[in-house]
C-alpha positions in Angstrom: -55.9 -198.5 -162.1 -54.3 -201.7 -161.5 -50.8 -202.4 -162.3 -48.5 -205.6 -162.7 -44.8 -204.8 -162.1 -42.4 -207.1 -162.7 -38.7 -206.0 -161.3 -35.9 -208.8 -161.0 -32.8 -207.8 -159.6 -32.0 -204.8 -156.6 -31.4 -202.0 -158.8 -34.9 -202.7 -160.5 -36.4 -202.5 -157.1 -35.1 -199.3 -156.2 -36.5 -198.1 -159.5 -40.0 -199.9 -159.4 -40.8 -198.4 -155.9 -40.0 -195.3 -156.7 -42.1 -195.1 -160.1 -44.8 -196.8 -157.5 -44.8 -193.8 -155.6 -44.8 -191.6 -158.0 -47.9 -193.6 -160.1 -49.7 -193.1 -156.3 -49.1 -189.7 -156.3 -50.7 -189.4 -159.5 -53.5 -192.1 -159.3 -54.7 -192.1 -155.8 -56.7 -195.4 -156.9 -53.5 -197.1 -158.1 -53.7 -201.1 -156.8 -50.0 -203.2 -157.2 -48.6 -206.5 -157.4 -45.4 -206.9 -158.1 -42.3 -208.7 -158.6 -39.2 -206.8 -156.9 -38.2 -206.6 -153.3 -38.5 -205.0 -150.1 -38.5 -201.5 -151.4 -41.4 -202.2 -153.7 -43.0 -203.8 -150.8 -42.7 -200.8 -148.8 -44.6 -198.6 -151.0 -47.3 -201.2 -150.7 -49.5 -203.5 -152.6 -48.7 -207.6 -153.0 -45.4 -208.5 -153.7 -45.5 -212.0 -155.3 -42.3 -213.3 -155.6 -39.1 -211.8 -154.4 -35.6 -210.3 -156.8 -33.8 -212.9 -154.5 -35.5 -215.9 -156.1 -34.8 -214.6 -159.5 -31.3 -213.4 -159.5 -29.2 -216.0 -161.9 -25.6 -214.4 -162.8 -24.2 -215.3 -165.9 -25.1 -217.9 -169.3 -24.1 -220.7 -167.3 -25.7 -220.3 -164.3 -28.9 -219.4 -166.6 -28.2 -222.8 -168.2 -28.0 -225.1 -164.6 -31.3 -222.9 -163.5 -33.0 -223.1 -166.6 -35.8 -225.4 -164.9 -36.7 -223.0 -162.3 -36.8 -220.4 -164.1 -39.2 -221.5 -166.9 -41.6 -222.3 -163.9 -41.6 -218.8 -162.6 -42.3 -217.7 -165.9 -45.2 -219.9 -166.3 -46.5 -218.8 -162.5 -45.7 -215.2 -163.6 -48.1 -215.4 -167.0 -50.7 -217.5 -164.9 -50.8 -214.8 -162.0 -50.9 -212.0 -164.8 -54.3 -213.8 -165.9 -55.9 -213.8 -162.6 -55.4 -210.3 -162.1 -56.3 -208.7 -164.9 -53.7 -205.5 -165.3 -54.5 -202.7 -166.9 -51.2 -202.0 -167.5 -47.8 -204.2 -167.3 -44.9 -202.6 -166.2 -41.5 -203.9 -167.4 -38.2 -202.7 -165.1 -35.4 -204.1 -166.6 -34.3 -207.6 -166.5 -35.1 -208.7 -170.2 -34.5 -212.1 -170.2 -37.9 -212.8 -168.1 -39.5 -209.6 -168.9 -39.5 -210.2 -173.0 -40.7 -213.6 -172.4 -43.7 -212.0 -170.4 -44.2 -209.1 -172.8 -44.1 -211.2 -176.0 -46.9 -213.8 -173.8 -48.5 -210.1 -172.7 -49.1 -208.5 -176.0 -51.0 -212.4 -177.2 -53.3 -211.9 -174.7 -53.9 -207.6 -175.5 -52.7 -206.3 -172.5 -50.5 -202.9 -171.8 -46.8 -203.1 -172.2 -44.9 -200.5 -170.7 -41.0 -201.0 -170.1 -39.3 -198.9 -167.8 -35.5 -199.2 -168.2 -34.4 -200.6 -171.5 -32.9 -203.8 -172.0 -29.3 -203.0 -173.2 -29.8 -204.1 -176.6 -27.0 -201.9 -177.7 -24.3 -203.8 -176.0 -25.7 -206.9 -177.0 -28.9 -208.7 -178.7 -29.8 -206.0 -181.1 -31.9 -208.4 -182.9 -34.1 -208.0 -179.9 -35.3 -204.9 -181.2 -38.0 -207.0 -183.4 -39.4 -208.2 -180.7 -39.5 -204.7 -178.3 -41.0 -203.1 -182.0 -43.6 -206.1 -181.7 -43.9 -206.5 -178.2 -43.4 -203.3 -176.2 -46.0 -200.2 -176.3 -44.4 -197.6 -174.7 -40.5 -197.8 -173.7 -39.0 -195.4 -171.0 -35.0 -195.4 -171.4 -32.8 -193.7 -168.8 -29.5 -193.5 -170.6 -29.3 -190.2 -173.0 -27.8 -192.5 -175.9 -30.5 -194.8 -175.9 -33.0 -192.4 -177.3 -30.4 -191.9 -180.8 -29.9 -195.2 -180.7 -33.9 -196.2 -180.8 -35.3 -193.6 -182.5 -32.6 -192.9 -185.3 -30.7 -196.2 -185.9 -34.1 -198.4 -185.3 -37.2 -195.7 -186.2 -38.8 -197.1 -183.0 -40.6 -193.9 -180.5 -38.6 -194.0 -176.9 -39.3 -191.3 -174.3 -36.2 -190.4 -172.4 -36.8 -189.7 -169.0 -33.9 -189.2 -167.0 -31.9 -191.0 -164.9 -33.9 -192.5 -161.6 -30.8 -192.7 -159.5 -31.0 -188.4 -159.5 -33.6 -188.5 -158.0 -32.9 -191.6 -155.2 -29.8 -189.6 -153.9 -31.4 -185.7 -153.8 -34.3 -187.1 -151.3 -32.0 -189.2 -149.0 -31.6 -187.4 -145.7 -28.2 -185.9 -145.1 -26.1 -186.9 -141.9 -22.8 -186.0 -141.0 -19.7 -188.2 -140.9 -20.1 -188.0 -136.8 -23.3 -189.9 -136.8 -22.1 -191.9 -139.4 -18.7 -192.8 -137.6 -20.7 -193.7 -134.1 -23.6 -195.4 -136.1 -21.4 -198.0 -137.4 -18.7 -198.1 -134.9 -16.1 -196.6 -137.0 -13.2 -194.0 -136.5 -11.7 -191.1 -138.0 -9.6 -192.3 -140.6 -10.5 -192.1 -144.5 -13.2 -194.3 -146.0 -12.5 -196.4 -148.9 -15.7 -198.1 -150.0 -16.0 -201.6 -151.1 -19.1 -202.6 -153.1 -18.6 -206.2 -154.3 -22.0 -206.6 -155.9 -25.8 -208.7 -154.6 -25.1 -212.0 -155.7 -23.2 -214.7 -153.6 -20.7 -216.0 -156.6 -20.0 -212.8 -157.3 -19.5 -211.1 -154.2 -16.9 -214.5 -153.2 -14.8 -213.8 -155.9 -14.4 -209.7 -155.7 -14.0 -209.3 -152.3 -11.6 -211.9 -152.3 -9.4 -209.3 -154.6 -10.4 -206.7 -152.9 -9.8 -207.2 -149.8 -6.0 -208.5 -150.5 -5.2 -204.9 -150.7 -6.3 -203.5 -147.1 -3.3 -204.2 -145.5 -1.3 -201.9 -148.0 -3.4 -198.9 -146.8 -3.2 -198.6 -142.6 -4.1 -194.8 -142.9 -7.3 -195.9 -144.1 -10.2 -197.9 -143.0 -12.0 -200.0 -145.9 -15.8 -200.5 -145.4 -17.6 -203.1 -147.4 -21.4 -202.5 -148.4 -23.6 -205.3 -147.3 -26.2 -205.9 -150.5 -30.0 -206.0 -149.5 -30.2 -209.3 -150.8 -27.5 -211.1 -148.7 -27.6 -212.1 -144.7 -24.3 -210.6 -142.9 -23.6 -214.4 -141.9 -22.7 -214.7 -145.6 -20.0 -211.9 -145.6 -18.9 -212.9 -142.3 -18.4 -216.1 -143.9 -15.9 -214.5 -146.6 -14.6 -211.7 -144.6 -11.7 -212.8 -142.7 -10.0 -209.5 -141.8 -11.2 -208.2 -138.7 -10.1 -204.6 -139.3 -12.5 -204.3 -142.3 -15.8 -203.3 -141.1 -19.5 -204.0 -143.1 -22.8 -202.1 -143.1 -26.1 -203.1 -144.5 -29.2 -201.0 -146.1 -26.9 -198.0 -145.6 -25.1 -197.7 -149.1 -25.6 -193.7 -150.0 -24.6 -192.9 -146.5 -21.3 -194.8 -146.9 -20.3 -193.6 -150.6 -20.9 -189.6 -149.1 -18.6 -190.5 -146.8 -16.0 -192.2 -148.8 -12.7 -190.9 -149.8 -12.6 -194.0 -152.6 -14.2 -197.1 -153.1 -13.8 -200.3 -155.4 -16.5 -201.0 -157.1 -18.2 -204.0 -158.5 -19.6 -203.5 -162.7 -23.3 -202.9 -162.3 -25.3 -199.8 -161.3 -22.9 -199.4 -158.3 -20.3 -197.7 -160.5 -22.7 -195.3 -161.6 -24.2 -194.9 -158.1 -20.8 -194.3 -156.9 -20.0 -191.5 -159.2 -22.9 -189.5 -158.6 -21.6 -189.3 -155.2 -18.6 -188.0 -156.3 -16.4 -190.7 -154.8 -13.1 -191.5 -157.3 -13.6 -195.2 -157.9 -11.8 -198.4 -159.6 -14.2 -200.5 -161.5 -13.9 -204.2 -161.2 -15.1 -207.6 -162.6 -14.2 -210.9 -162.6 -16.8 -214.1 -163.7 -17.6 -217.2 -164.3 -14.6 -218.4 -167.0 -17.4 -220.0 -168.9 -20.0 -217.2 -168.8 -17.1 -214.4 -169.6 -15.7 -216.2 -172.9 -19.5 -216.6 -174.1 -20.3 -212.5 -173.2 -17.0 -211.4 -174.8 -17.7 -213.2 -178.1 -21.4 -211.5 -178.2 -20.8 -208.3 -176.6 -18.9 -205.5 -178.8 -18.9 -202.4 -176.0 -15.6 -200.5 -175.2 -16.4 -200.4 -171.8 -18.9 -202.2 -168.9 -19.1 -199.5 -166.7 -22.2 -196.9 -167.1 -19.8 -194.1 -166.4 -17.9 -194.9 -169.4 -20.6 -195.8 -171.8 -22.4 -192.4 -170.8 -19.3 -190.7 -171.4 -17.9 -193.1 -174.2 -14.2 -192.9 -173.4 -12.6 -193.9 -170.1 -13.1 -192.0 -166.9 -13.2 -194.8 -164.7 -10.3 -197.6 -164.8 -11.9 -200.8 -165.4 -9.7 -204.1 -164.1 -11.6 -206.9 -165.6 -10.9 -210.6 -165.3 -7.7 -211.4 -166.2 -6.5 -208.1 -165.3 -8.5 -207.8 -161.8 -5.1 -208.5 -159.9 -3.9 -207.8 -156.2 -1.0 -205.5 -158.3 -3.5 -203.7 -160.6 -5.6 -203.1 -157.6 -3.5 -201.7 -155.9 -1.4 -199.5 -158.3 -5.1 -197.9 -159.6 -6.0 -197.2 -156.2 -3.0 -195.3 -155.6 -3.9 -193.2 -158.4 -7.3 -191.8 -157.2 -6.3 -191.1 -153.5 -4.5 -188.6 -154.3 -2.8 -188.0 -157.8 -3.9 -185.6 -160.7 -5.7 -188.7 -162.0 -8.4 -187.7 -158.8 -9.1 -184.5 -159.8 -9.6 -185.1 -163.2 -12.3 -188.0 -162.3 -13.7 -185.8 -160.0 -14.0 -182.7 -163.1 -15.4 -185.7 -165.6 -18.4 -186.6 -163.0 -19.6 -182.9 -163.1 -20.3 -183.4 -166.5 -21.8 -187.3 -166.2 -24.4 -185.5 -163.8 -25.3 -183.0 -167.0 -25.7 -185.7 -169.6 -27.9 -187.7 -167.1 -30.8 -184.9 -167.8 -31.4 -183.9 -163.8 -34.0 -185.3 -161.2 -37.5 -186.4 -162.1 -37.6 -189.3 -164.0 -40.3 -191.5 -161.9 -42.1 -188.9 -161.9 -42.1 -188.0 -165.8 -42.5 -191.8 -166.2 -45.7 -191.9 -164.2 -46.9 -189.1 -166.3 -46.3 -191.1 -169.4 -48.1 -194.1 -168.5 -51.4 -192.3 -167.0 -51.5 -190.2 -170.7 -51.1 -193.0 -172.6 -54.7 -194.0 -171.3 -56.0 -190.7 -171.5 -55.0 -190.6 -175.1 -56.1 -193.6 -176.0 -53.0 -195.3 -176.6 -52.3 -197.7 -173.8 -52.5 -201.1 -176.0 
């Protein structure tokens, strides 16, 4: 069969390739083209236009962009014509992806969407449209499937969360290799993941990094995103006694005694590597006062909101200081507050419903043409 992915941000090409793989391992015949990234590319197939094209942070920034992002939608819809799908695959990123859908479901294609939109922080009017718009939807949080299915009467399949399965098949090395890979030494890791985009990575590391110098026992690491060139951190990093990797985030969080993280997949990433962590965000001034007037969450990280209370300490604008930063810190290297993160992730793991969610959500999409039930 032939299938249109459309995935716009890193985290949504992680997922895409590996539900790729998983739809090849199930459909030998399985033809691709895609919107993602280098992972997706991997896997194989045409990739049409890269996440790095595509990745606008924040209302404002949507607003300045707005022109070229309604021509990728319009290229998007007229490529989707020339191909001819039988199915479209939705990963994430709604505020492209229920534009195409809604254009999608017009024409009488498949509409499969694999990682829901968070309409339950925010737009839960969009549920009209997913109801309208969306045949089958694939959620990978363990809340979402109440929230759908009880508060909105709309069918969800829960799968599972696809990061599970990412970090069991990565290939274990030891912190030997690891240390002479990247030129490191002996001391502690504490991680820094300041996020993929260049306005946001600018502003946390500049935080972030304010605190090294309080911590010589330790050596601070900053994970390079996929999306950025190391000239660009070179740019911001000043400090020569921090050190950066790239395309080796997993190996660096299984190492890590800490790590600061950036809001966004990453904290949850970080926590299913068992690494105490500090969650942090700071934005646009603009962008932050519209999202804090439309979203109604107690928390922005995804450990939190899986858990609903606070396992996590979350320093967010205003209180994403040098002095909060560093008195948080303190607390997970080594205080009680450590162990009991460390105790609360055990149980994060078991709400997350174990490995196999590409897999199950291949499975899905090939029955629902078997049955019938595709369109």
């Amino acid at each position: 069969m032939k299938y249109y992915i459309i995935a716009g941000e890193a985290s949504g090409d992680l997922h895409g390739s590996n539900l790729m793989q998983a739809l090849l391992e199930k459909d030998s015949s399985a033809e691709f083209r895609f919107w993602g990234g280098d992972l997706m590319a991997e896997v194989g197939g045409t990739l049409v236009k890269h996440y790095r094209e595509l990745a606008f942070m924040g209302f404002w920034e949507v607003i300045t962009n707005l022109k070229t992002i309604l021509n990728n939608i319009k290229l998007c819809k007229a490529d989707i014509s020339k191909y001819q799908p039988d199915a479209i695959i939705f990963v994430d990123y709604p505020g492209f992806n229920m534009r195409i859908a809604k254009w999608a479901k017009e024409q009488g294609m498949a509409t499969h969407y694999y990682v829901s939109p968070q309409i339950w922080a925010w737009k839960e009017s969009r549920i009209k449209d997913i109801k309208r718009d969306v045949d089958h939807m694939y959620v990978i949080l363990p809340f979402e499937k109440e929230f759908y299915e009880v508060k909105h009467n709309f069918k969800v399949y829960f799968v599972g969360h696809p990061l599970l399965d990412q970090i069991e098949k990565r290939k274990e090395i030891s912190f030997e290799e690891f240390k002479n890979k990247h030129d490191l030494d002996d001391k502690l890791i504490i991680a820094l993941l300041p996020g993929s985009r260049k306005q946001e990575i600018s502003v946390m590391l500049s935080v972030m990094l304010s605190v090294v110098r309080d911590y010589p026992t330790y050596q601070f690491v900053i994970a390079g995103a996929p999306s950025q060139d190391e000239e660009f951190y070179e740019s911001v990093v000043s400090n020569s006694e921090v050190k950066f990797i790239t395309n080796d985030t997993y190996n660096l969080l299984s190492k890590s005694h800490a790590a600061l993280v950036t809001s966004g997949t990453a904290t949850l990433e970080t926590a299913l590597f068992e690494v105490p962590e500090v969650v942090c965000y700071k934005g646009n001034l603009i962008s932050y006062w519209i999202a804090k007037q439309i979203v109604k969450l107690d928390y922005i990280s995804l450990v939190n909101l899986i858990m609903n209370r606070e396992v996590v300490k979350e320093l967010i604008q205003n209180e994403f200081t040098s002095k909060n930063l560093k008195l948080e810190l303190d607390k997970i290297l080594e205080s009680s507050t450590r162990e009991v993160m460390l105790s609360d992730y055990k149980d994060l793991k078991t709400k997350l419903g174990g490995t196999g969610a590409s897999r199950r959500t291949a499975e899905l999409i090939l029955k629902s043409f078997r049955q019938g039930t595709s369109k």
